[in-house]
MARBA-3410 file (N, C-alpha, C, O; in Angstrom, 1 decimal):
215
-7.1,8.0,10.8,-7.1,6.7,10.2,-6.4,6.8,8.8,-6.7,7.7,8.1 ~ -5.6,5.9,8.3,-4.9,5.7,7.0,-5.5,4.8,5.8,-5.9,3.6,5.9 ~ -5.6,5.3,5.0,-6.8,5.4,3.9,-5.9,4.5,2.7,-4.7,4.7,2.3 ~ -6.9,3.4,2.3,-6.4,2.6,1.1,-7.2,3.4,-0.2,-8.4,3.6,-0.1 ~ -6.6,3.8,-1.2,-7.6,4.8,-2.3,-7.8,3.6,-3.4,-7.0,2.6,-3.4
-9.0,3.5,-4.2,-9.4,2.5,-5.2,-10.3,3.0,-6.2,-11.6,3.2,-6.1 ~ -9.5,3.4,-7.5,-10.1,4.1,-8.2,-10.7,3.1,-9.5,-10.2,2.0,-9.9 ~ -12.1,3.8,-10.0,-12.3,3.1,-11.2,-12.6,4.2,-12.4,-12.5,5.5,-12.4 ~ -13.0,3.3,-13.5,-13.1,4.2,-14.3,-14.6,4.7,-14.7,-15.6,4.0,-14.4 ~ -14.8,6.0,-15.4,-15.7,6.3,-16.0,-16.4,5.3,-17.6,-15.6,4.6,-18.3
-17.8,5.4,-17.9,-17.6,4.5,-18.7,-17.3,5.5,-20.3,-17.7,6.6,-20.7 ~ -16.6,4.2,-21.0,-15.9,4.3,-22.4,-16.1,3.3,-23.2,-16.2,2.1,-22.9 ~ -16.2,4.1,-24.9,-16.1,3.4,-25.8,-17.9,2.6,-25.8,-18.3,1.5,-25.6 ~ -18.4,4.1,-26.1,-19.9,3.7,-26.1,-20.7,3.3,-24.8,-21.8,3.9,-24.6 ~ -20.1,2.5,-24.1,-20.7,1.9,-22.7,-21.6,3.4,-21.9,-21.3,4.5,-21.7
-23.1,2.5,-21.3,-23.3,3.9,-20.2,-22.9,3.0,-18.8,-23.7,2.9,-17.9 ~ -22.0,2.4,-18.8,-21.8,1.8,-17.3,-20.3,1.3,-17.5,-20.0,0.7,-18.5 ~ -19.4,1.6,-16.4,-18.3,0.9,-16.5,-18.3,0.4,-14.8,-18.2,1.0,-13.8 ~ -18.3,-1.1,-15.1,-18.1,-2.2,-14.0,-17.1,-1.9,-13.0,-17.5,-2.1,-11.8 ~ -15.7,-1.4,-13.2,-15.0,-0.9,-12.6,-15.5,0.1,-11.2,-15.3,-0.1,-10.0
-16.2,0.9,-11.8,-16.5,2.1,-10.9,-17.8,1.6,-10.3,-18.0,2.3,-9.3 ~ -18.9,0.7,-10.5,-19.7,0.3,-10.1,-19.4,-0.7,-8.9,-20.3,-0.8,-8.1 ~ -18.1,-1.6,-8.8,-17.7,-2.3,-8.0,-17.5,-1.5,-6.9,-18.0,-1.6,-5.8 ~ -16.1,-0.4,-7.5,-15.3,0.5,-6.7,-15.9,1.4,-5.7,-15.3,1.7,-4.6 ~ -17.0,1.7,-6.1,-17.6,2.8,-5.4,-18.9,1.8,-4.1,-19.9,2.4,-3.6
-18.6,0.8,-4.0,-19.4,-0.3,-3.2,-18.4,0.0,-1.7,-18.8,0.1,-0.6 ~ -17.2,0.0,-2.2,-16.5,0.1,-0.9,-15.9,1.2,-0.4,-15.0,1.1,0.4 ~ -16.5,2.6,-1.0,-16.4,3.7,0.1,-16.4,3.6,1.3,-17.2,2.8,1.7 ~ -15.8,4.1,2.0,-15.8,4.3,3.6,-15.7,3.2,4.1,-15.4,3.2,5.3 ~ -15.7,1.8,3.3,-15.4,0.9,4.0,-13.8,0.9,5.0,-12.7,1.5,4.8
-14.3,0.1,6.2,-13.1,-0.1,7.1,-12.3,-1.1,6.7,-12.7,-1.9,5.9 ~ -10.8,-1.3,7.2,-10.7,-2.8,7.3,-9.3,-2.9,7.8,-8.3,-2.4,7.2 ~ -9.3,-3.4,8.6,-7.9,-3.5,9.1,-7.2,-1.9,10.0,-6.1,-1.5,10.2 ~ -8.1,-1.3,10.3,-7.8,0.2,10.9,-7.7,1.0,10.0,-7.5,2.2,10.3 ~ -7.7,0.6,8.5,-7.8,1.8,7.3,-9.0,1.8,6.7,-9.7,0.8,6.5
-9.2,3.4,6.2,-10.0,3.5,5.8,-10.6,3.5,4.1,-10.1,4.5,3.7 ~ -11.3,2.8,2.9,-11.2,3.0,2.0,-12.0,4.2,1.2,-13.2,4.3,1.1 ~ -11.1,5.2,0.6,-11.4,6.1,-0.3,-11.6,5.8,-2.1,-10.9,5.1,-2.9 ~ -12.7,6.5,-2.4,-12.5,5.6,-3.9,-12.7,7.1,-4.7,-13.1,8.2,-4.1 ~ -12.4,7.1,-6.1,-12.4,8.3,-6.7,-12.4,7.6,-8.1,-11.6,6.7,-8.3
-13.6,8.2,-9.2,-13.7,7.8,-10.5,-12.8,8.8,-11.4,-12.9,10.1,-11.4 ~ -12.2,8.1,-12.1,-11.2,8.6,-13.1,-11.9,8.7,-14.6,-12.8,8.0,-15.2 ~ -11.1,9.8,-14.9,-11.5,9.8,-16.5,-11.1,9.1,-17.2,-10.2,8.4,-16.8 ~ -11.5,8.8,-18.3,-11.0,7.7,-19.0,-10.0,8.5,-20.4,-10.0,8.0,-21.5 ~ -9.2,9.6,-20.0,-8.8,10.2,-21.0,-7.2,10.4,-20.4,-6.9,10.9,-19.3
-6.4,9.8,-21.4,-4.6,10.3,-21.3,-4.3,11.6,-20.8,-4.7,12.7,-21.3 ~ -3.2,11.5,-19.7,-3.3,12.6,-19.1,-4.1,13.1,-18.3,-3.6,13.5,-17.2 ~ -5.2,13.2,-18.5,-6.7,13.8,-17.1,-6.8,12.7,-16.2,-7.6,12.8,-15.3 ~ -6.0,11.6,-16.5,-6.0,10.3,-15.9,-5.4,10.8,-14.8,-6.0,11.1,-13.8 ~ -4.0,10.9,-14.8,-2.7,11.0,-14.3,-3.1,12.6,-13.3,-2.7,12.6,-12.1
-3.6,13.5,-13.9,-3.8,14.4,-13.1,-5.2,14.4,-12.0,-5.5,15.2,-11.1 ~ -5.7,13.5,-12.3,-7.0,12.8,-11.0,-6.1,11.7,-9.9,-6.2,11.5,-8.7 ~ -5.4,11.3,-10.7,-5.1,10.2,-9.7,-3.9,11.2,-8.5,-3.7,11.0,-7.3 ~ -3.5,12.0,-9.3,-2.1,12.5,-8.2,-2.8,13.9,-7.4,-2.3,14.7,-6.6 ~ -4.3,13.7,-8.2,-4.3,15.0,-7.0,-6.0,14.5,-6.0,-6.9,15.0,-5.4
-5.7,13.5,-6.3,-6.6,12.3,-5.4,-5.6,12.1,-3.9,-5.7,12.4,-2.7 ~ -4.6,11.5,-5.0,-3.2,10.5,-3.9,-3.0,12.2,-3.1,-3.7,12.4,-2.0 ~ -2.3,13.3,-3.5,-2.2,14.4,-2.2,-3.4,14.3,-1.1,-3.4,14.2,0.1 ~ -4.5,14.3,-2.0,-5.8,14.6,-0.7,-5.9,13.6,-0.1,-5.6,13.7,1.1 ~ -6.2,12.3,-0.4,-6.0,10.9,0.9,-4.9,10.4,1.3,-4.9,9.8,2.4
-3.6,10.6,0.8,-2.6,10.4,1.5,-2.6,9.1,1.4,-2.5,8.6,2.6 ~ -2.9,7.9,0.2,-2.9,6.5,0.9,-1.6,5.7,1.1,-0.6,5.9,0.4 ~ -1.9,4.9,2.2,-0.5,3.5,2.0,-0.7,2.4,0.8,0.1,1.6,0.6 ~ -1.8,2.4,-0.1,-2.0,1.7,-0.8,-3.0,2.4,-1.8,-3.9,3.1,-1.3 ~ -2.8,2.1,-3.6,-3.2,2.7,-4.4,-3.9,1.3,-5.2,-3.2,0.4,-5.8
-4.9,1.1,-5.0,-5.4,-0.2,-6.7,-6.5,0.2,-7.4,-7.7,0.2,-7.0 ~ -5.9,0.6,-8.6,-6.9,1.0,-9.6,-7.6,-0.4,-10.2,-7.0,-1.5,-10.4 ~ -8.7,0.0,-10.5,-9.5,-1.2,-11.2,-10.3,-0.5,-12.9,-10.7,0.6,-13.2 ~ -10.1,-1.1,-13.3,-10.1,-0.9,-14.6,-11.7,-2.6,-15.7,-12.0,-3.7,-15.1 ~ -12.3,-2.3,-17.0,-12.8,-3.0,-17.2,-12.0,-3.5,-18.6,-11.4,-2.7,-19.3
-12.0,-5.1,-18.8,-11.1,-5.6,-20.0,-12.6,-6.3,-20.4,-13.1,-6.9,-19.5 ~ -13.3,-6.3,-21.6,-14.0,-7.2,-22.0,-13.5,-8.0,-22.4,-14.3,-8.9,-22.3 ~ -12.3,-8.4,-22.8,-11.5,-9.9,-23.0,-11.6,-10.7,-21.5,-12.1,-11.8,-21.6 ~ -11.4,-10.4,-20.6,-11.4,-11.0,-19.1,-12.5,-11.8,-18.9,-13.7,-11.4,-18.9 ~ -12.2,-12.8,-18.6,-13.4,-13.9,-17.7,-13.0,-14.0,-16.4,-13.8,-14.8,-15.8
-11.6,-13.3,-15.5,-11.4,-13.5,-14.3,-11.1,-12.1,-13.9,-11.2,-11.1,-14.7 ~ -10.7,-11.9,-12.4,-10.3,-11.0,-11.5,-8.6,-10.9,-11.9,-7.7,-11.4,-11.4 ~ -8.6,-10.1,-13.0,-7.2,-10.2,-13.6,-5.8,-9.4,-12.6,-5.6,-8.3,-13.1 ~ -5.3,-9.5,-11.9,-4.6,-8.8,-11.2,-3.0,-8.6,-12.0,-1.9,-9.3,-12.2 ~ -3.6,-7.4,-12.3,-1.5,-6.9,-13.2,-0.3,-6.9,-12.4,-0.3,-6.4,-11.3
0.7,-7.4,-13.1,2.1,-7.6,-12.6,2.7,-6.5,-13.2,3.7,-5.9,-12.6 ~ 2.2,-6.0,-14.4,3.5,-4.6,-14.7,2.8,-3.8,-15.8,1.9,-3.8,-16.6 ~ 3.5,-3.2,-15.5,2.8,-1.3,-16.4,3.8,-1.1,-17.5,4.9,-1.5,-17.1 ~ 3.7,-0.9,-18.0,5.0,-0.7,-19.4,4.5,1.1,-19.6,3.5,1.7,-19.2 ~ 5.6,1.4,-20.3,5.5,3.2,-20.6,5.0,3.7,-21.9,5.4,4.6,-22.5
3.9,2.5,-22.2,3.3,3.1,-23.5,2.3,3.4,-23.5,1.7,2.9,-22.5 ~ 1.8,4.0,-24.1,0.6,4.4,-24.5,0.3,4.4,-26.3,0.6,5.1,-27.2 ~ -0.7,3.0,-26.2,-0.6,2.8,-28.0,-2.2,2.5,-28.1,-2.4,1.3,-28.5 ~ -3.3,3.2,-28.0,-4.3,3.0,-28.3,-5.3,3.1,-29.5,-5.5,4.0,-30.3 ~ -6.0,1.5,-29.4,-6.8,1.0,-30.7,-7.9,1.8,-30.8,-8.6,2.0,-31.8
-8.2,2.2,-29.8,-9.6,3.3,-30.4,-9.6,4.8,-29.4,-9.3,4.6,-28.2 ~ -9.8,6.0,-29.8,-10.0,7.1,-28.9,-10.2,7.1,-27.6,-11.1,6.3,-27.2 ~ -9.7,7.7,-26.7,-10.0,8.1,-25.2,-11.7,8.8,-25.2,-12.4,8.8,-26.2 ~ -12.0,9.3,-24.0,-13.3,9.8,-24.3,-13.1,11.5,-24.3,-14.0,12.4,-24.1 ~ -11.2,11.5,-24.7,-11.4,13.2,-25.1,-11.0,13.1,-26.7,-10.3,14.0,-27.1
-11.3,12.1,-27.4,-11.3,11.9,-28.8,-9.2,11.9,-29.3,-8.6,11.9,-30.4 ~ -8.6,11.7,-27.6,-7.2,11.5,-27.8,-6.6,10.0,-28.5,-7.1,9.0,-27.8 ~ -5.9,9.7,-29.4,-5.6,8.3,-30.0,-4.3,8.2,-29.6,-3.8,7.9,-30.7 ~ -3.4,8.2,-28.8,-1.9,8.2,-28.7,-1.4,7.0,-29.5,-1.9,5.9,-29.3 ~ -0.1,7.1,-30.5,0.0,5.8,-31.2,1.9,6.1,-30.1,2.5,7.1,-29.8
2.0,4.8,-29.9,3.3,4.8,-29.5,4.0,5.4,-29.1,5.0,5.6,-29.7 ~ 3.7,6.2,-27.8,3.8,7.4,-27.3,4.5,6.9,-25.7,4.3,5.8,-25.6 ~ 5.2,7.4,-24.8,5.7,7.3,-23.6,4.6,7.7,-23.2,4.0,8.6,-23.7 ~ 4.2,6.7,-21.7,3.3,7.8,-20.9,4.1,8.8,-19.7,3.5,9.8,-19.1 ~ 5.3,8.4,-19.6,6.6,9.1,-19.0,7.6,9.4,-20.1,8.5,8.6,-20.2
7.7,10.5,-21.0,9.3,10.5,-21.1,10.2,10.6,-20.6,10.4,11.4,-19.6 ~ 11.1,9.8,-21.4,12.5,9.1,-19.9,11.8,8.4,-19.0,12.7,8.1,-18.3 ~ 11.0,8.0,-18.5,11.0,7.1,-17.5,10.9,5.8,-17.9,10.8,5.4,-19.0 ~ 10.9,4.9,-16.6,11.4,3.5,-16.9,10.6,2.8,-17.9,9.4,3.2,-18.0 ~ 11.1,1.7,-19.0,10.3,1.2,-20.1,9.3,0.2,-18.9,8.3,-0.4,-19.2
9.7,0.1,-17.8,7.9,-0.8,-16.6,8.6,-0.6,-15.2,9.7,-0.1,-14.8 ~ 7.6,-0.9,-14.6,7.5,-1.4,-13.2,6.6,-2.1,-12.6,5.4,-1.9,-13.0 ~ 6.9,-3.1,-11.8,6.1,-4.0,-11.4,5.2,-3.7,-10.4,5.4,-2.6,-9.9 ~ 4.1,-4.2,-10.0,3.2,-3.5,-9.1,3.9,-3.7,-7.8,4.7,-4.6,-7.8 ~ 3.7,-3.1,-6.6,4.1,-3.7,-5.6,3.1,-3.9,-4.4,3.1,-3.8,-3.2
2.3,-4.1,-5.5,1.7,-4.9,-4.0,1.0,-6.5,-4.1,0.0,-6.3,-4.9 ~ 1.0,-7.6,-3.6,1.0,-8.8,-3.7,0.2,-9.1,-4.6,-1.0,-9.4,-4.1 ~ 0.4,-9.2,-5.8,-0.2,-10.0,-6.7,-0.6,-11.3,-6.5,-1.7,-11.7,-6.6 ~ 0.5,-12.2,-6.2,-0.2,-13.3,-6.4,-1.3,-13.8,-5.1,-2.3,-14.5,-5.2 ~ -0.8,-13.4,-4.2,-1.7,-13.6,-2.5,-2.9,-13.2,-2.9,-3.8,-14.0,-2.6
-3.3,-11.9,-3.6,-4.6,-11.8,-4.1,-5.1,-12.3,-4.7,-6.3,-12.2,-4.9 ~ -3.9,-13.3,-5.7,-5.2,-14.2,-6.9,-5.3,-15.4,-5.8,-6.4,-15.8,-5.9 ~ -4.7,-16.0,-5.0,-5.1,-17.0,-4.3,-6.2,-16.7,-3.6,-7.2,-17.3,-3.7 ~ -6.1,-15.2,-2.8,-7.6,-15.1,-1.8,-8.6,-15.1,-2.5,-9.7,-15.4,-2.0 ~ -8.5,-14.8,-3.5,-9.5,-14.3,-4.5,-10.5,-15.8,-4.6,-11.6,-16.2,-4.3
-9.3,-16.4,-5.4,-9.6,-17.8,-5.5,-10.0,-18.7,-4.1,-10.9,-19.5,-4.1 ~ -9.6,-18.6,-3.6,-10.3,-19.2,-1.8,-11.6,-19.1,-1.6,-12.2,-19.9,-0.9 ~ -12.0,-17.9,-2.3,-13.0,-17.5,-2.0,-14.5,-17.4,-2.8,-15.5,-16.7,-2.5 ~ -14.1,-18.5,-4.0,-14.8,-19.3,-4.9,-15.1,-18.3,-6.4,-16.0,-18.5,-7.3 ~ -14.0,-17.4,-6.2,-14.4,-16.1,-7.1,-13.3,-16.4,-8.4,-12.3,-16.9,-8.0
-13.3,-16.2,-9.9,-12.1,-16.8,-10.8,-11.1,-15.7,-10.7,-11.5,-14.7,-11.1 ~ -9.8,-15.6,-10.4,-8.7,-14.8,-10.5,-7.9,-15.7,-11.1,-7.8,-16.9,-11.3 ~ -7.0,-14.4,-11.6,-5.9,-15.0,-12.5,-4.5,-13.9,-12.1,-4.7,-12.7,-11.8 ~ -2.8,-14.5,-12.3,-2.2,-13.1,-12.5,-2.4,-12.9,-14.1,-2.6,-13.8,-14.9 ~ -2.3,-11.4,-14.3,-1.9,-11.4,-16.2,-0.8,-10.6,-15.9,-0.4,-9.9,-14.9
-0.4,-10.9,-17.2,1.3,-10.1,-17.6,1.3,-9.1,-18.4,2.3,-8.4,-18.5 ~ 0.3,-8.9,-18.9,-0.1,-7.3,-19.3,-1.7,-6.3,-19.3,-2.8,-6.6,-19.7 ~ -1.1,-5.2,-18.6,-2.4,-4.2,-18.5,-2.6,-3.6,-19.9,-3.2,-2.5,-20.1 ~ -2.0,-4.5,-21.1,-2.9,-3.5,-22.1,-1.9,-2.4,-22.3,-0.8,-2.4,-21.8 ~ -2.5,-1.2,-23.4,-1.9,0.0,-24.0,-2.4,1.0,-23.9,-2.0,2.1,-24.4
-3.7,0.8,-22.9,-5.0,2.3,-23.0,-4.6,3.1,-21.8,-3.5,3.5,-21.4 ~ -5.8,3.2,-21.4,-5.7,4.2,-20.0,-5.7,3.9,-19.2,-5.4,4.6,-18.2 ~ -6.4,2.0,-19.3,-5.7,1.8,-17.9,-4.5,1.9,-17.8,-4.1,2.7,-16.9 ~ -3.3,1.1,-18.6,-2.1,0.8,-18.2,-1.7,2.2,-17.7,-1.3,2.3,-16.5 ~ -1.8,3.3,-18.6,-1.4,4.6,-18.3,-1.8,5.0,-17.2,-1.0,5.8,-16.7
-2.9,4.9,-16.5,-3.0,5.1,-15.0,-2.4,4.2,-14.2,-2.1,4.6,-13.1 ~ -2.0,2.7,-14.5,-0.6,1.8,-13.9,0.4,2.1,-13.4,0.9,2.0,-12.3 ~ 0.8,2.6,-14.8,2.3,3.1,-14.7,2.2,4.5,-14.5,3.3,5.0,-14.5 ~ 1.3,5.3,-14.3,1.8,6.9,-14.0,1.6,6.4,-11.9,2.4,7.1,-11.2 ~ 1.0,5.8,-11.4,0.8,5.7,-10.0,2.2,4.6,-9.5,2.6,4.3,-8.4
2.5,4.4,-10.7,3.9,3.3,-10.2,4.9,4.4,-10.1,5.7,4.6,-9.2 ~ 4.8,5.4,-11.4,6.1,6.5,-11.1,5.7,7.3,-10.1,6.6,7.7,-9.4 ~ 4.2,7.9,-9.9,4.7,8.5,-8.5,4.9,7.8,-7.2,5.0,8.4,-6.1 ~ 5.0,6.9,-7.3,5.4,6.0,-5.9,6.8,5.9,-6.6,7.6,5.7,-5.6 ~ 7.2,5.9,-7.2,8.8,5.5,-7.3,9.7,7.0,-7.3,11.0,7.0,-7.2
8.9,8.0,-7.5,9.4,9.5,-7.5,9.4,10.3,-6.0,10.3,10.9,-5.4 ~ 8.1,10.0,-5.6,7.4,10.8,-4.5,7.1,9.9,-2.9,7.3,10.2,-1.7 ~ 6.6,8.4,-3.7,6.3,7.8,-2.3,6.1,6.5,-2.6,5.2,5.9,-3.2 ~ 7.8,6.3,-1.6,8.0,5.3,-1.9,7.4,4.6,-1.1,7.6,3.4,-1.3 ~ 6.7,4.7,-0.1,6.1,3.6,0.8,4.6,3.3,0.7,3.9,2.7,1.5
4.2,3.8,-0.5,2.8,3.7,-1.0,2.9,2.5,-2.1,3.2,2.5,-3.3 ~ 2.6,2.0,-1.6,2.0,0.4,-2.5,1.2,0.4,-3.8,0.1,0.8,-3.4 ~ 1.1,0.3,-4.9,0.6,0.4,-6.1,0.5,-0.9,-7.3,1.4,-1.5,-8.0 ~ -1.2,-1.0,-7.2,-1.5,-2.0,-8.3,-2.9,-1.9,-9.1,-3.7,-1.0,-9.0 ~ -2.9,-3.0,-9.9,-4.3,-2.6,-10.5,-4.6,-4.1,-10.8,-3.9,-5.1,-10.7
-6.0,-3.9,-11.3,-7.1,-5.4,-11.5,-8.0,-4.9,-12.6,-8.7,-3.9,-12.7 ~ -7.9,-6.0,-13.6,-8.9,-5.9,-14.6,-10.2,-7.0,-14.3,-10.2,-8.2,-14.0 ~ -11.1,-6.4,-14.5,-12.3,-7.1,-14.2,-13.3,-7.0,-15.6,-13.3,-6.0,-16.3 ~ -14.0,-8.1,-15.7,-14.5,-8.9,-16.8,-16.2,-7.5,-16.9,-16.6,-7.0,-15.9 ~ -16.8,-7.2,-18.0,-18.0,-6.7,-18.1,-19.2,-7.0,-17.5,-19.4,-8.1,-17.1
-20.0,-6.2,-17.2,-21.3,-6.8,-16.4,-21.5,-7.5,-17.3,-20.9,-7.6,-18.4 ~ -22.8,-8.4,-16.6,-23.8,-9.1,-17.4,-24.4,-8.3,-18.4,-24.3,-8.4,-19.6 ~ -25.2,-7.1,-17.7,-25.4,-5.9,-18.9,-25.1,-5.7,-19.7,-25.9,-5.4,-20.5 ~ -23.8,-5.7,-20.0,-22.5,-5.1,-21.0,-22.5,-6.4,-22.1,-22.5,-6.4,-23.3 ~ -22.4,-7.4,-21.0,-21.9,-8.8,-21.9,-23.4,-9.1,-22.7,-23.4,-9.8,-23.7
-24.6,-8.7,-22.3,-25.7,-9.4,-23.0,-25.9,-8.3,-24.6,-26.8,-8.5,-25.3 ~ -24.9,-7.1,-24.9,-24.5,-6.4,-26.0,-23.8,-6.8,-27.1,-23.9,-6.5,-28.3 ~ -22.6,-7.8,-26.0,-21.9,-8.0,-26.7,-21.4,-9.7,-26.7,-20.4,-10.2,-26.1 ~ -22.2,-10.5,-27.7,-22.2,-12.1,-27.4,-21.0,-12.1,-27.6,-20.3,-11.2,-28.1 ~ -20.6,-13.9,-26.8,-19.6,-14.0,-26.3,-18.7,-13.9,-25.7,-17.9,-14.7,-25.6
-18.7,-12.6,-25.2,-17.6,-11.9,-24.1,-18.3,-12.3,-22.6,-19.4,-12.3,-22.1 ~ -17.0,-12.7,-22.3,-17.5,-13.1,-20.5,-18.2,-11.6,-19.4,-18.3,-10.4,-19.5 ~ -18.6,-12.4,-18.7,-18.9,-11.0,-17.4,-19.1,-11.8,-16.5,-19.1,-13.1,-16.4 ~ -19.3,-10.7,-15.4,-19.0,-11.5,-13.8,-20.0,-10.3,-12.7,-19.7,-9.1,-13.1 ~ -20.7,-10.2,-12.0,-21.5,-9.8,-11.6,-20.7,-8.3,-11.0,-19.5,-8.4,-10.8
-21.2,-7.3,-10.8,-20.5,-6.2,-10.3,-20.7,-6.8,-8.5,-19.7,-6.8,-7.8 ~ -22.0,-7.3,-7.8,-21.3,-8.2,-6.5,-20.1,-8.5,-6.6,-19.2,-7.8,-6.2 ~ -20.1,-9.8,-7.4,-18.9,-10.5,-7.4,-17.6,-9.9,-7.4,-16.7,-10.2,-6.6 ~ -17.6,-8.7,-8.3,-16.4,-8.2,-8.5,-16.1,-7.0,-7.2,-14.9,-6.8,-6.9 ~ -17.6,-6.3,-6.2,-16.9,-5.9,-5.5,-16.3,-6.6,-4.0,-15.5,-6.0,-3.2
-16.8,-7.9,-4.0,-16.4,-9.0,-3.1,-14.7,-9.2,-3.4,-13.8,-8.8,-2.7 ~ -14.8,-9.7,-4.2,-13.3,-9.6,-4.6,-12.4,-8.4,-4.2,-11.4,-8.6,-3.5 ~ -12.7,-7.0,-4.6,-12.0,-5.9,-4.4,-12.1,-5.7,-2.7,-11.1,-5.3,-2.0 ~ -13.2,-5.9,-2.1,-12.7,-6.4,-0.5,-11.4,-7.3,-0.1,-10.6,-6.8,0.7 ~ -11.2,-8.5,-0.6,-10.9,-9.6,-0.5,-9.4,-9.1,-1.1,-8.4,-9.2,-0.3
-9.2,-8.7,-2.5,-7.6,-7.5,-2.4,-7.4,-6.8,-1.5,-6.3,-6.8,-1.1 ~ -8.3,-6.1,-1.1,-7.8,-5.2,0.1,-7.5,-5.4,1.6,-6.7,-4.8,2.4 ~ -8.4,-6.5,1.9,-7.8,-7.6,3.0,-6.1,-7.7,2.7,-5.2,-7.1,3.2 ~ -6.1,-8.6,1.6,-4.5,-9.4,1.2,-3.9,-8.1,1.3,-2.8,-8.4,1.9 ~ -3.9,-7.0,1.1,-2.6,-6.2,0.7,-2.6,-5.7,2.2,-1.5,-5.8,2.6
-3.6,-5.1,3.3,-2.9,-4.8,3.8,-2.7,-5.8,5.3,-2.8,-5.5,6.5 ~ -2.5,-6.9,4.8,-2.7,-8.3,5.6,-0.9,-8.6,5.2,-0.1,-8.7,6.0 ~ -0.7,-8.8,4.1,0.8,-9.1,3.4,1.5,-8.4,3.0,1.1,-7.7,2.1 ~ 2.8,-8.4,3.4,3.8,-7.5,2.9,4.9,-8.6,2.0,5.6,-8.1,1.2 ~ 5.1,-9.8,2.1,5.7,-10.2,1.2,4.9,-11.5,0.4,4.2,-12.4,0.9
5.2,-11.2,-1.0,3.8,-11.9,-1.8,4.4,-13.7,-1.5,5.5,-14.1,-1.1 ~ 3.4,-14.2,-1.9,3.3,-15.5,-2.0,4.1,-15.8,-3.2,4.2,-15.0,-4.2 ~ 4.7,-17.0,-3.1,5.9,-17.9,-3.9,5.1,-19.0,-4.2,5.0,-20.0,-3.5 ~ 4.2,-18.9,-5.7,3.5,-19.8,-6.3,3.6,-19.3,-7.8,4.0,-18.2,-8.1 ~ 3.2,-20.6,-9.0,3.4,-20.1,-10.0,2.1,-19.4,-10.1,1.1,-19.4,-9.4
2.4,-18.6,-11.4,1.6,-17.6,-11.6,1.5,-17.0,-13.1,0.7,-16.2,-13.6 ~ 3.2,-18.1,-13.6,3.2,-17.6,-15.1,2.3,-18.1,-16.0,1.4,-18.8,-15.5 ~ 2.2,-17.7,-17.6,2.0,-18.3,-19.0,3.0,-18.8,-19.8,4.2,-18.4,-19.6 ~ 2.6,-19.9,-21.0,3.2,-20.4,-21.6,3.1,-19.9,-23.3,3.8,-20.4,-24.2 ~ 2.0,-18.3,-23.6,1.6,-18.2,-24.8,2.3,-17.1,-24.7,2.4,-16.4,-25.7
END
């Protein structure tokens, strides 16, 4: 059976819980579509990132990669359109690493787009009475760096492996820490990460809807 991989992160920056990996790890073993889903928690540190994820991707071999990641700015199921090659972070990794303006590839491309249907998953998402949104940037941390290092090995190594990621809003837990920051139930959010994984391996060419910003 051919395995969709869905990684989340460990928690960071004080947190003892990151939403990501609490969602992620809901849909182990799940089936769907004749594939199987594999999930694997990432460090939350530059570089240890990149070497979890590629020696994840050898051992499941997936046709599809979506990392999920947590943004306390987010009030929706944020699904990213592109990874940029930076790495410029506002506060420490959780191996006390700060990268200021650094490539997370040198020489490689300044982005790449995700390839796998963005916007079909903010519609299913949305169908399905849940808030999604596209955004146009993953950020400068570790997630993006885990973005764009799974974008370049699908653009180096394998090319027929699909690669994206989704920012998801803080638990309630997290958000009752920190007033006024949104949250969204880890249910909710692992409903959703079903509901991506339906769309991607349901669609191979994305939906032609807007999806841009105007700020």
């Amino acid at each position: 059976m051919r395995t969709v991989l869905l990684t989340g992160f460990e928690p960071f920056a004080g947190e003892s819980v990151n939403p990501s990996w609490e969602a992620v790890r809901r849909l182990a073993d799940w089936e769907c579509r004749g594939h199987r889903v594999v999930v694997h928690r990432i460090p939350c540190v530059f570089g240890a990132a990149l070497t979890a994820l590629e020696r994840t991707v050898a051992l499941a071999d997936p046709v599809a990669v979506l990392g999920v990641g947590q943004a306390q700015s987010r009030a929706d199921v944020s699904v990213e359109r592109v990874a940029i090659n930076l790495d410029d972070a506002r506060i420490p990794d959780n191996a006390g690493r700060q990268p200021i303006d650094e490539p997370v590839v040198p020489g490689g491309p300044d982005a790449y787009f995700a390839s796998l249907p963005v916007k079909a998953i903010v519609a299913a998402v949305q169908a399905a009475g849940l808030p999604a949104s596209v955004s146009q940037t993953a950020g400068t941390f570790v997630c993006n760096h885990l973005f764009y290092g799974a974008c370049h090995l699908r653009a180096r190594h394998r090319p027929t492996m699909r690669v994206g990621f989704i920012h998801v809003p803080l638990s309630p837990e997290q958000a009752a820490r920190h007033p006024g920051s949104p949250s969204m139930s880890v249910d909710s959010v692992a409903a959703a990460l079903r509901i991506a994984v339906d769309t991607v391996l349901a669609t191979r060419t994305d939906s032609r809807i807007a999806g841009g910003r105007l700020d």
